[in-house]
C-alpha positions as CSV (number, residue, x, y, z in Angstrom):
1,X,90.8,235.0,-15.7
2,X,89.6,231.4,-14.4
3,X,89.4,231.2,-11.0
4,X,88.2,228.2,-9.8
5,X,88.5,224.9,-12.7
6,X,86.3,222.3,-12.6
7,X,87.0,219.1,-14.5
8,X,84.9,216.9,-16.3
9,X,83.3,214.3,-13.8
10,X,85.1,211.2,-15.1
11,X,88.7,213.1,-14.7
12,X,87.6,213.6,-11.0
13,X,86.5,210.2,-10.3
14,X,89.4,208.6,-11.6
15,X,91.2,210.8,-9.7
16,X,89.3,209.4,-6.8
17,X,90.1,206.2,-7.5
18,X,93.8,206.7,-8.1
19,X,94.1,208.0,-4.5
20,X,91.9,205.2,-3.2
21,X,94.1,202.6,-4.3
22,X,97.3,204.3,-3.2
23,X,95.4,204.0,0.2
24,X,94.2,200.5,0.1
25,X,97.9,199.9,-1.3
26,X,99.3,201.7,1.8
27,X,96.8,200.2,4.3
28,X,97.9,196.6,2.7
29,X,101.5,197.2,3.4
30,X,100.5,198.7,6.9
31,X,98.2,195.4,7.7
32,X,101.5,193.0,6.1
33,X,103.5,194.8,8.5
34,X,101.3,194.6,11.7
35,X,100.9,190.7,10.8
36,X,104.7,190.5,10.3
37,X,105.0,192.1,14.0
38,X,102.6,190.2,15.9
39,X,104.0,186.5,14.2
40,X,107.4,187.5,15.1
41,X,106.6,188.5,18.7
42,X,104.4,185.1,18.7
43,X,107.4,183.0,17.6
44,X,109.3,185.1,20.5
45,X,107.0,184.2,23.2
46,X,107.0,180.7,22.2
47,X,111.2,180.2,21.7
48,X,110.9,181.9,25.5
49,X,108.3,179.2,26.6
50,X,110.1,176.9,25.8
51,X,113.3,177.9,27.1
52,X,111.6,178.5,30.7
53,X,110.4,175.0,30.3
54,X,113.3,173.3,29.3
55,X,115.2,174.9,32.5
56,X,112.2,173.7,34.6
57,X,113.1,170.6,33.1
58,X,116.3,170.3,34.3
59,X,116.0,171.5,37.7
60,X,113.4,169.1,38.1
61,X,115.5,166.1,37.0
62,X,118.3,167.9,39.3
63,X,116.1,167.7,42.0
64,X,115.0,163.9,41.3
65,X,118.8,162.5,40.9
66,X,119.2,164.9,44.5
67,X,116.1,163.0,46.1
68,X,117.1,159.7,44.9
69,X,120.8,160.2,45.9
70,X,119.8,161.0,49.8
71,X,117.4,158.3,49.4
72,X,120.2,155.7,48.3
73,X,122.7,157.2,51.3
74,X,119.5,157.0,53.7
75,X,118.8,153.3,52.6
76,X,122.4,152.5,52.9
77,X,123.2,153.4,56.2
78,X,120.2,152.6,58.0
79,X,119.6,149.3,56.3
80,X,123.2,148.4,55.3
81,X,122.0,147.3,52.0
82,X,123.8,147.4,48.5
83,X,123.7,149.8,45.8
84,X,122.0,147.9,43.4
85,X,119.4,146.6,46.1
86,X,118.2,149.5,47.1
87,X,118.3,151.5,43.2
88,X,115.7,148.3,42.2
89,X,113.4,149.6,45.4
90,X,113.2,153.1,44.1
91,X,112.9,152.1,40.6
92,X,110.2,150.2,41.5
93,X,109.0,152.8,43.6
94,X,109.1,155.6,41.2
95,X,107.2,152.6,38.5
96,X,104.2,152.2,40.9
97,X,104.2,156.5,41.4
98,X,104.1,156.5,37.6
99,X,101.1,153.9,37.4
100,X,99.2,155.8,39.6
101,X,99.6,159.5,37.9
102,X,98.8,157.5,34.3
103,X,95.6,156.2,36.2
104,X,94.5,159.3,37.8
105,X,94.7,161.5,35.0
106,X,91.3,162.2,33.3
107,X,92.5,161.9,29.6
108,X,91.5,159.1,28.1
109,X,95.0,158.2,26.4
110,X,95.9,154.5,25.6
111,X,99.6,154.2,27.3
112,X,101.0,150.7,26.9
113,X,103.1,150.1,30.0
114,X,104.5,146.8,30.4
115,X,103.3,145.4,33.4
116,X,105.2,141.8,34.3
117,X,106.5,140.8,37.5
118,X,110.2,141.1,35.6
119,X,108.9,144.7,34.4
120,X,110.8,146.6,36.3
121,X,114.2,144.4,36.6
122,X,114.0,144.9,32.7
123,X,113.7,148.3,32.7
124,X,116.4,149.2,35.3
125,X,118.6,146.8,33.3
126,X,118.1,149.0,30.0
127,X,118.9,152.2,32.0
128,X,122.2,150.9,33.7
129,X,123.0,149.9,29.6
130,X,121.9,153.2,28.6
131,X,124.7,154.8,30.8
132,X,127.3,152.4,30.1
133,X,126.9,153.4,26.7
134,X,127.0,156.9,27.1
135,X,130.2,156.2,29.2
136,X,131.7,154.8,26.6
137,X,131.0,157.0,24.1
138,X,132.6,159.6,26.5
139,X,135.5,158.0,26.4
140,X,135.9,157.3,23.2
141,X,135.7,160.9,22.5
């Protein structure tokens, strides 16, 4: 009667090693799976972020085109002046407040901003085309 078998050495290190690389196997998969996780959850947070910002986004601008419609109604009937008048003197407005936030940041960025006397007519021409365009494309479709 045997009662307690004892292999040869080599049997029970190889053994050992069997087992060891079905745990390093397992701990592999467990370690891909973890990495899998947190990248997913990463990519998550991110598509979130940027969602949040883009509604910022838009309630900002909603709250700029708000602004600059009560300015244009303020201008209007206080000063009697004309639509287009008055749109040049905020535009111009809003050009010197960008300037100054350009300026006062501490980057040191190289932003070309042209900067002509006729700077700002051309720039409020290419947004009124900018709309008529998208006008028309609206009705065309």
């Amino acid at each position: 009667l045997v009662n307690e078998v004892e292999p040869d050495q080599k049997v029970v290190e190889s053994m050992n090693a069997i087992n060891a690389a079905q745990r390093l196997q397992q701990a592999a998969k467990a370690e891909g799976e973890a990495a899998k996780i947190k990248q997913v959850a990463l990519a998550q947070a991110e598509k979130e972020s940027k969602k949040l910002q883009g509604e910022g986004i838009a309630e900002q601008r909603k709250a700029i085109a708000k602004g600059l419609q009560e300015s244009l109604s303020m201008f209007q009937d206080v000063h009697g002046l004309d639509n287009r008048v008055v749109m040049e003197t905020l535009m111009l407005t809003q050009y010197f407040d960008t300037m100054k936030s350009i300026a006062g940041t501490s980057k040191s960025n190289v932003i070309f901003v042209p900067h002509q006397p006729g700077s700002v007519a051309d720039l409020s021409q290419q947004i009124r085309d900018g709309v008529m365009m998208a006008n028309a494309y609206k009705e065309e479709v």
